[in-house]
C-alpha positions in Angstrom: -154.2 176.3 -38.6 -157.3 176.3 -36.4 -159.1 173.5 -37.2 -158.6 170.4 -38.8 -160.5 168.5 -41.7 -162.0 165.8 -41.1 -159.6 164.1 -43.9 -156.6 165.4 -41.9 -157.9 163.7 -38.9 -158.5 160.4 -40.6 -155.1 160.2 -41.5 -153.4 161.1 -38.4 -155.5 158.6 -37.2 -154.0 156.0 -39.9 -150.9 156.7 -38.8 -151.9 155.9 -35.3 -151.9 159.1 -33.5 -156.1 158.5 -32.3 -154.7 157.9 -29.0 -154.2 161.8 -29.0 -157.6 164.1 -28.7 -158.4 166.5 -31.0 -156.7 169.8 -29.2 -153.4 167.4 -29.6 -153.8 166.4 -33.4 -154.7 170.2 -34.3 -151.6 171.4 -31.9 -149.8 168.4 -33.8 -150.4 168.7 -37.2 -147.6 171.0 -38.3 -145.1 169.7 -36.0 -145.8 166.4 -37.5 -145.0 167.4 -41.4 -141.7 169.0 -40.1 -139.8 165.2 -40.0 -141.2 164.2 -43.5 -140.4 167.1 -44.6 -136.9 167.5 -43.9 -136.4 163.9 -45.0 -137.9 164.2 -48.3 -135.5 167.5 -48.8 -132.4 166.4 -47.8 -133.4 162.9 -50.2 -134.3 165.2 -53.0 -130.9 166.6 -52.3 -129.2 163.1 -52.2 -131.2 162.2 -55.5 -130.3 165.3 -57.3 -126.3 165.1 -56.4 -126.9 160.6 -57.0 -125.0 160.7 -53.5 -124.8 157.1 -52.8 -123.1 158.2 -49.3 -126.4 160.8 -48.6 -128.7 158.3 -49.8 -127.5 156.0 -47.2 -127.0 158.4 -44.5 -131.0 159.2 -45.0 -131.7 155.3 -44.8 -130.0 155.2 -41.2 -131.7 158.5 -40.4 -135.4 156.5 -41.3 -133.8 153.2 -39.7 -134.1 155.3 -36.7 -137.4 156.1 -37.0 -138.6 152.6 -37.6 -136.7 151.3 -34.4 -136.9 154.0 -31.8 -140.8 155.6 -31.2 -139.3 158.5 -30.0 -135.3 158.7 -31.5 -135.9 159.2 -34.6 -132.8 161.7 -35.2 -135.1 164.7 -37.3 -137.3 164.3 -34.3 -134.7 164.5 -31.6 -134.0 167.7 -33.2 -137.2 169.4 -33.8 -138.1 168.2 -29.7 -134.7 169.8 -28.4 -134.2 172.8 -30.6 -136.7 173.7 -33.3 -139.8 173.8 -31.3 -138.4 176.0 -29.1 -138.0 178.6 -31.8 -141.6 178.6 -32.9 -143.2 177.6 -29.8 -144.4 174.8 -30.9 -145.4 171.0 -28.9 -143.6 168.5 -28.6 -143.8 165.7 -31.3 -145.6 162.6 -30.1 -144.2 159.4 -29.9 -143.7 157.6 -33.3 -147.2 155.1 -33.5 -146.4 151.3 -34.8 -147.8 152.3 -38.6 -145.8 155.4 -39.0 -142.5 153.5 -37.9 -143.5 150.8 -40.5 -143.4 153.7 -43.3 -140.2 155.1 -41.4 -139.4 150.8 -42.6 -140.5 150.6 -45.9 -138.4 154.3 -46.7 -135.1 152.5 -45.1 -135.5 149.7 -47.3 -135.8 152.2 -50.3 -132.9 154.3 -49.5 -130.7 151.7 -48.7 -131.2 150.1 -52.1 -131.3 153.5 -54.0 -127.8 153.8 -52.3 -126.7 150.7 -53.5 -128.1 151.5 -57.4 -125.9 154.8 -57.5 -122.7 152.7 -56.0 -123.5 150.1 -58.6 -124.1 152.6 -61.5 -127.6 152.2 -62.1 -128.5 155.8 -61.7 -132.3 155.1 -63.1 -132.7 152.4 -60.6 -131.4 154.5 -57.8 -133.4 157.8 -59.0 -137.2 155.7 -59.1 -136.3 153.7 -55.8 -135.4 157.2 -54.2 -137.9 159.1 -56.2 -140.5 156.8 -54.3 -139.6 157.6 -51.1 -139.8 162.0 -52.1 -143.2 161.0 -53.5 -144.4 159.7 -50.5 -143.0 162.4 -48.1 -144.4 165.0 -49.9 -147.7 163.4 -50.0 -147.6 163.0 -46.4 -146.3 166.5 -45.8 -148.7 168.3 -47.5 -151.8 166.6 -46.4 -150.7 164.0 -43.6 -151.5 161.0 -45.7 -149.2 158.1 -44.9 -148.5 155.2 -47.7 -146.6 153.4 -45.7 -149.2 153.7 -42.9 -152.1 152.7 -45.4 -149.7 149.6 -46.3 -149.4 148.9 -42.7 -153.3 148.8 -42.6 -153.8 146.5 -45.6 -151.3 144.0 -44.6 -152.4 143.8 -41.1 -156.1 143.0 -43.2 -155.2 140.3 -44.4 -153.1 138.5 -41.2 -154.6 135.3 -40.4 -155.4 136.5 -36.6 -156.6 140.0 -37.5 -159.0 139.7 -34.8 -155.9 139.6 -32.5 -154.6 142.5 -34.2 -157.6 144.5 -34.1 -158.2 144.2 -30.9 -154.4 144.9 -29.7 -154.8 147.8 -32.0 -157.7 149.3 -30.2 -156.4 149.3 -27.3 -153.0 151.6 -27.9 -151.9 154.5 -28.9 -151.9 153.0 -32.6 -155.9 152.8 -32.9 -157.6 154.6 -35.3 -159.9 154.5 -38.8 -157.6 151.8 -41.0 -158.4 152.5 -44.5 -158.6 149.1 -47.1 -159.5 147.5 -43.2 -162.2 149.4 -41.4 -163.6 150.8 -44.6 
C-alpha cells in the first residue's frame, strides 16, 4: 500500500490515530487491520462452534483492549512477534475511541456468551454476529462503528466544548463524523 485515500485517513482519524502524520498512518494501516481481524476470526469461530467458553474468552480478550492503550493481548502479540516476521511497525497506542469500540465489542461478547450458556442460540449468534460485522467493516476499510458511536455520543454531552477541546489536544483528535460534519 503506497498511499492512502483520503477515506482511509478520515477514519484512522475517527478512531483517533491524527496524532500520527501521514508517513505513520500509511506505515500503519495494515498493522492496524491485523487485531480486528484476528478478533473477528477467532469470534466467527466461537459463533460457528456456539462456544459459550470462546465467546467469553474473546470478550476478555476486547476487555483488554478497552482498558489497557497498549495491552490489548492481539496487540501484545503482533508488537512482540508478528511484526517481526513481516517487518512491519509497531502498532500505535490504542486512542480513547478505538478502546470505546474495543467496550461496546466486550459488552457484546459477554452477553452472546451468556445467550449460548442460556440456550438462546439466535440471541447469542445476532449479539456475536454484530461484533464480526463490525470487525470486518473495519478490517477491510478502517472504518470504526464503535469509534463513530464514540463521536456521536461525545456530540451530544452537555460540555462538548470541554470535550472538544480536550480532544484536540491529544492523540485522540481528528475529523468526528455525526460531530465535525
Amino acid at each position: 500500500m503506497n498511499r492512502l485515500s483520503a477515506s482511509q485517513t478520515a477514519n484512522l482519524d475517527m478512531q483517533g490515530f491524527s496524532g500520527l502524520d501521514a508517513e505513520e498512518k500509511r506505515r500503519s494501516a495494515v498493522p492496524l487491520r491485523f487485531t480486528p481481524a484476528v478478533g473477528t476470526a477467532l469470534v466467527l469461530v466461537g459463533l460457528i462452534l456456539q462456544s459459550p467458553q470462546l465467546l467469553a474468552v474473546m470478550a476478555l480478550v476486547a476487555l483488554s483492549g478497552a482498558l489497557l492503550p497498549g495491552g490489548m493481548v492481539i496487540d501484545v502479540v503482533y508488537n512482540l512477534l508478528v511484526r517481526h516476521v513481516f517487518g512491519a511497525p509497531r502498532l500505535p497506542s490504542t486512542p480513547t475511541p478505538r478502546r470505546f469500540s474495543y467496550l461496546i465489542s466486550t459488552v457484546l461478547l459477554g452477553s452472546s456468551a451468556l445467550a449460548f450458556s442460556f440456550g438462546a442460540s439466535a440471541v447469542g449468534l445476532i449479539l456475536g454476529g454484530l461484533v464480526v460485522v463490525g470487525g470486518t467493516v473495519l478490517s477491510m476499510t478502517l472504518w470504526c462503528l464503535g469509534s463513530w458511536i464514540y463521536w456521536t455520543l461525545c456530540s451530544f454531552l452537555p460540555l462538548r466544548g470541554q470535550v472538544d477541546r480536550r480532544a484536540s489536544s491529544s492523540p485522540d483528535a481528528g475529523h468526528r463524523p455525526g460531530v465535525d460534519g
